[in-house]
C-alpha positions as CSV (number, residue, x, y, z in Angstrom):
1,X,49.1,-56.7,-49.0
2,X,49.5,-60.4,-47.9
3,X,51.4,-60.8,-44.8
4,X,52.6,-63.8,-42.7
5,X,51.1,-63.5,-39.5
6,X,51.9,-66.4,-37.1
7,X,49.1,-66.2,-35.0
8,X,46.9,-67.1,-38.3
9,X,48.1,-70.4,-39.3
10,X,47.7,-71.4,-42.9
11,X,46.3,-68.2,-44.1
12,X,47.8,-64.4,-44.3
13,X,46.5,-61.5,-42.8
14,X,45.2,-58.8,-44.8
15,X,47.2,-55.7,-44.8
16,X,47.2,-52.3,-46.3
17,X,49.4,-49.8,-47.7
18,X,48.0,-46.4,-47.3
19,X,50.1,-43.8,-50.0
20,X,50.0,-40.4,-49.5
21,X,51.8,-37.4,-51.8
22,X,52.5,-34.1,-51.5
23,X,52.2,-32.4,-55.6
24,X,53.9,-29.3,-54.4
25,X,57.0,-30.7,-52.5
26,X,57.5,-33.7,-54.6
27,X,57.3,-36.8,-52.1
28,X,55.4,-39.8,-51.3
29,X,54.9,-41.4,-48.3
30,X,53.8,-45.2,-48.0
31,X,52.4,-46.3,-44.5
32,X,51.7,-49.6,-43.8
33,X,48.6,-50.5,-41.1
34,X,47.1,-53.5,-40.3
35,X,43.8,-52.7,-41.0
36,X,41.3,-49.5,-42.9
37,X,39.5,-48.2,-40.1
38,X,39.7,-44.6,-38.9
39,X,42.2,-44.6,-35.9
40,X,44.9,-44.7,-38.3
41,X,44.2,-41.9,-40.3
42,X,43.5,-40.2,-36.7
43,X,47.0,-41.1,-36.1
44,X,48.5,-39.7,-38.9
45,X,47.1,-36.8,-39.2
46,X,46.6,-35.9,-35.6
47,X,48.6,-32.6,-36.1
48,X,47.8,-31.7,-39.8
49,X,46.9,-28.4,-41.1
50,X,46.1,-28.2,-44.9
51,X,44.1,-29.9,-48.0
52,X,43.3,-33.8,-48.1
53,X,42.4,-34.8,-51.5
54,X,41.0,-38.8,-51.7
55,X,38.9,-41.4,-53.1
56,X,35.3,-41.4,-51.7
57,X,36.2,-44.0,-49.4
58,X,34.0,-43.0,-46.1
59,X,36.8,-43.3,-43.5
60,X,38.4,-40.0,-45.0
61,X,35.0,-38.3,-43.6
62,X,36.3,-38.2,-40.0
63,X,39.3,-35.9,-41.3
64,X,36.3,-33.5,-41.8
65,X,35.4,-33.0,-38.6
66,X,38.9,-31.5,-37.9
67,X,38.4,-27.7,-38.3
68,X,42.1,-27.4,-39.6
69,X,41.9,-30.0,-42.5
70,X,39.7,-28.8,-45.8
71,X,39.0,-32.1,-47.9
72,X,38.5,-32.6,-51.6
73,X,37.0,-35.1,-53.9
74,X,38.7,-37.0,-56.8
75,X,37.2,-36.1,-60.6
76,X,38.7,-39.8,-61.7
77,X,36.9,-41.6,-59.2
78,X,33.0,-40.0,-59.7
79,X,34.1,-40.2,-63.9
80,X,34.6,-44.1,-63.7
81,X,31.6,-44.3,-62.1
82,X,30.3,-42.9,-65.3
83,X,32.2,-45.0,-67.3
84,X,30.5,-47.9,-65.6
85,X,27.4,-46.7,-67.0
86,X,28.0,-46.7,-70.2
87,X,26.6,-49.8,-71.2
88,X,23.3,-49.3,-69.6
89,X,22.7,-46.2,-70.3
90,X,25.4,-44.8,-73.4
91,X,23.5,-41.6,-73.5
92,X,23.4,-40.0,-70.6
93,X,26.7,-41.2,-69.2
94,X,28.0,-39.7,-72.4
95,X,26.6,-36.4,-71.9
96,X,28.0,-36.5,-68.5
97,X,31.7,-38.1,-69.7
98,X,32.2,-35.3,-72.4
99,X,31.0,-32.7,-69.6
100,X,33.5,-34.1,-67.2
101,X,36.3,-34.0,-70.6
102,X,36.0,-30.1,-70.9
103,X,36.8,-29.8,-67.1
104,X,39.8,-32.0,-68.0
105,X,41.1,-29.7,-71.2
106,X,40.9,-26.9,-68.8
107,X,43.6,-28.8,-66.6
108,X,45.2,-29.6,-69.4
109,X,46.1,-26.3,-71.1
110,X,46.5,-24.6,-67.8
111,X,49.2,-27.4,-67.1
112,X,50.5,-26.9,-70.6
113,X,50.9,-23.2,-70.5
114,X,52.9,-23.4,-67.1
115,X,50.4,-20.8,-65.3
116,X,50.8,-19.9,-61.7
117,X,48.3,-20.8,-58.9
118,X,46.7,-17.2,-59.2
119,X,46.2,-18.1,-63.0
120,X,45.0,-20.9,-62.0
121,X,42.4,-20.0,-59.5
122,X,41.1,-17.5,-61.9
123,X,40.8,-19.7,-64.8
124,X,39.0,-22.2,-62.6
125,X,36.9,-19.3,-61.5
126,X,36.0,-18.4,-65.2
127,X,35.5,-21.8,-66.9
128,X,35.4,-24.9,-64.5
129,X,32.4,-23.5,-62.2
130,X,29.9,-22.9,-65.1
131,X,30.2,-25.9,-66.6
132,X,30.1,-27.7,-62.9
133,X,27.1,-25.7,-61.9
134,X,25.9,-27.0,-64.8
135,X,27.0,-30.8,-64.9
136,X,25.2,-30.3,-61.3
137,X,22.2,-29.2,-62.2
138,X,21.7,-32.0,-65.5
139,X,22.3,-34.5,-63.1
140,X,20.1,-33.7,-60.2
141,X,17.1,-33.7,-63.1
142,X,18.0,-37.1,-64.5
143,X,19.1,-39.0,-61.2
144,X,17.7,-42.5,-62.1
145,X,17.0,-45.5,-60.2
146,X,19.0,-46.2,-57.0
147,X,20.3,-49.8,-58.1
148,X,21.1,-49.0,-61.9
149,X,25.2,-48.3,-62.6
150,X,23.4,-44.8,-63.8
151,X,22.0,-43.9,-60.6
152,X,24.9,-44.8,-58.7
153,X,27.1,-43.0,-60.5
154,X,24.5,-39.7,-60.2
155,X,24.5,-40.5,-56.3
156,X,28.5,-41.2,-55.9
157,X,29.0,-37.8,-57.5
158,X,25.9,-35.6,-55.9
159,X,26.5,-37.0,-52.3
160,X,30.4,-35.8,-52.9
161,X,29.3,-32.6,-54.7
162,X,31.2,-30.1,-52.0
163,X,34.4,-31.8,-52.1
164,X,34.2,-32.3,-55.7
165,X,33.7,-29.0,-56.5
166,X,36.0,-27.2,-54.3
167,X,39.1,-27.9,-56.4
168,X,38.1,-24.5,-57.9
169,X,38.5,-22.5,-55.0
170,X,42.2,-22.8,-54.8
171,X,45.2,-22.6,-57.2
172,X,47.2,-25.4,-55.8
173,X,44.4,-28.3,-56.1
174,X,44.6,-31.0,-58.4
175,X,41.2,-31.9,-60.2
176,X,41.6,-35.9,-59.0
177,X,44.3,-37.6,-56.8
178,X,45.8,-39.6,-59.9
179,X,49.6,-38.7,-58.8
180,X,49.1,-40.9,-55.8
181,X,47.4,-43.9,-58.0
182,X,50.6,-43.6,-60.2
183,X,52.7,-44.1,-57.4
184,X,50.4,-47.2,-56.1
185,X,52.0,-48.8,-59.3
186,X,55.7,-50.2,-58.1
187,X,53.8,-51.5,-55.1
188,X,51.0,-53.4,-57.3
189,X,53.8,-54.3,-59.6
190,X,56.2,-55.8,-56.9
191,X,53.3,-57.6,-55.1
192,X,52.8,-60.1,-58.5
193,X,56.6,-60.7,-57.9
194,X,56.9,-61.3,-54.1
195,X,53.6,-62.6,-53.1
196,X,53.4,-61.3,-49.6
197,X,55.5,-59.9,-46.9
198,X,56.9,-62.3,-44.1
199,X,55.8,-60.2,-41.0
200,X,54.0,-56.6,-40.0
201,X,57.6,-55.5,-39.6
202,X,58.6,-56.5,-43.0
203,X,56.1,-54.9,-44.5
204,X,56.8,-51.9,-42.8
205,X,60.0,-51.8,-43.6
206,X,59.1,-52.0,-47.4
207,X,56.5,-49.1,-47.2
208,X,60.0,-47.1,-46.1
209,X,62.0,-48.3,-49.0
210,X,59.1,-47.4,-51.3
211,X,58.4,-44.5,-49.8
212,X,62.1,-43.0,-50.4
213,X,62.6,-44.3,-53.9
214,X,59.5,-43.3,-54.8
215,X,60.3,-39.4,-53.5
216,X,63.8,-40.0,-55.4
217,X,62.1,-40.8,-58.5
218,X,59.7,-38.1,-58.4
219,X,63.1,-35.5,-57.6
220,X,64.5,-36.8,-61.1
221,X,66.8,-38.9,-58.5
222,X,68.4,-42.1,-60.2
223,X,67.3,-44.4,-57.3
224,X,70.2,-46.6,-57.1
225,X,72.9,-43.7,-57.7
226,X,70.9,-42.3,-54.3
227,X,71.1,-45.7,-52.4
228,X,75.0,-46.6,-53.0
229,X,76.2,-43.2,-52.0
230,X,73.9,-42.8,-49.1
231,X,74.6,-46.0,-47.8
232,X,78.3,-45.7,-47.6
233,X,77.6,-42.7,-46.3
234,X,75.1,-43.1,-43.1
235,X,78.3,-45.6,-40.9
236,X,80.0,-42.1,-40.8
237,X,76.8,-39.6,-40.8
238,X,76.1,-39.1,-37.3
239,X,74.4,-36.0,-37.2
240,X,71.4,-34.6,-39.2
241,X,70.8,-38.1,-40.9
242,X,67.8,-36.3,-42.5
243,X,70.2,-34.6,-44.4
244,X,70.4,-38.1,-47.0
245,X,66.7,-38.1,-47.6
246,X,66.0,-37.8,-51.4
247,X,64.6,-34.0,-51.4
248,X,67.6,-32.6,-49.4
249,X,70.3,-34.9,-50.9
250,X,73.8,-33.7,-52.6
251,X,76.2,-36.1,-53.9
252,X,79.4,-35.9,-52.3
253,X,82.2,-34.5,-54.7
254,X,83.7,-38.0,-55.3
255,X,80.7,-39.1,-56.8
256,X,79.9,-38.5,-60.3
257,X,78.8,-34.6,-60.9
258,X,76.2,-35.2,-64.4
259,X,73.5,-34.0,-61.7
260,X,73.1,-31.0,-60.2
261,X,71.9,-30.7,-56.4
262,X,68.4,-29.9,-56.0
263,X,67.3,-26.4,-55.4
264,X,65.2,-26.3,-51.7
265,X,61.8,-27.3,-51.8
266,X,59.4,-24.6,-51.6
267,X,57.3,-25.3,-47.8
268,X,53.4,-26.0,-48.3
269,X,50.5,-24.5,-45.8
């Protein structure tokens, strides 16, 4: 994100959004930092216990040394690499794109038939980890030639093959992180419209308003029915402002009743 920054005169800083969602409780978070390094992920998740899905960006490596974090790969990200290839080598990264597809139909009907994270699991268990041991095995006999879109593509995934593959040993994985890329979109979108943001603090302050209307939206929350009543409402709300956030939000009686209040979000480990 473009920012003003006054000590940089005639030029913006560089700032970035780093977006974060939870699949199982339905939000998004949007944190703004100055910079990429490490120490802000440090700072964020300095007390976090659970899974950490990502890109294979290398600052998400120092999360691994934390004993209490488990970190996973992203399917979409090693498959574009493929896609990449394509033109330079159609046969190979074809073999590898339709081996990647049948993971992907697994996900699919899984998703489709509405089975539980123990279904899950054990489906994953069946199917997904033959044809990964597999995939694994192909591409460590045709790894190709450091510098060609083929054998980066063949190192992206192989140097990632842990995290990659440990989608299958739990139920409540996704196969890639492409609920978070969706909600990069409004924030890619809105950038072409606004240019930049006037200071840090503003675009802080935007991370925050993208961060609860995107939660709204993904609670089925019409965003601006959720703003007008929570606004009148926080003058008089004193206590338990938390209360008005998106996931825990009821609609006073006086507001229109078409819908219903949401049922309690089930906690994650």
């Amino acid at each position: 994100m473009p920012v003003q920054d006054r000590s940089k005169i005639g030029k913006h800083h560089r700032g970035y959004y780093w977006v974060y969602r939870s699949p199982e409780r339905r939000f998004v978070w949007m944190e703004y930092r100055k910079g990429r390094d490490q120490k802000g992920l440090l700072h964020t998740f300095r007390d976090f216990k659970g899974h950490v899905q990502s890109d294979g960006y290398a600052a998400y490596n120092v999360l691994g040394h934390n004993p209490d974090i488990i970190l996973h790969g992203c399917w979409a990200h090693a498959r574009r690499k493929f896609v990449q290839a394509q033109q330079s080598d159609p046969e190979r990264a074809e073999h590898a794109l339709t081996t990647i597809q049948q993971l992907y139909k697994i996900e699919r009907r899984l998703r489709e038939a509405n089975c539980t994270l123990t279904e899950r699991y054990q489906a994953r268990q069946k199917e997904a980890v033959p044809i990964l041991e597999g995939l694994k095995a192909w591409l460590q006999q045709h790894p190709g030639t450091p510098a060609s879109a083929w054998g980066k593509a063949v190192n992206y995934t192989l140097n990632r093959w842990d995290k990659l593959f440990r989608y299958v040993s739990f139920g409540r994985i996704e196969i890639d992180n492409n609920l978070v890329e969706n909600s990069i979109r409004p924030l890619a979108l809105g950038r072409k419209n606004y240019l930049h943001a006037g200071s840090h603090k503003a675009a802080q302050r935007a991370a925050i308003i993208y961060s609860l209307l995107g939660t709204c939206e993904l609670h089925g929350i019409d965003p601006q029915a959720w703003l007008e009543d929570v606004l009148k409402r926080m003058p008089t709300h004193t206590t338990a402002i938390g209360e008005l956030l998106p996931h825990r939000w009821t609609k006073r009686e006086s507001a229109p009743t078409s819908q219903m209040p949401l049922p309690p979000v089930r906690a994650s480990a």
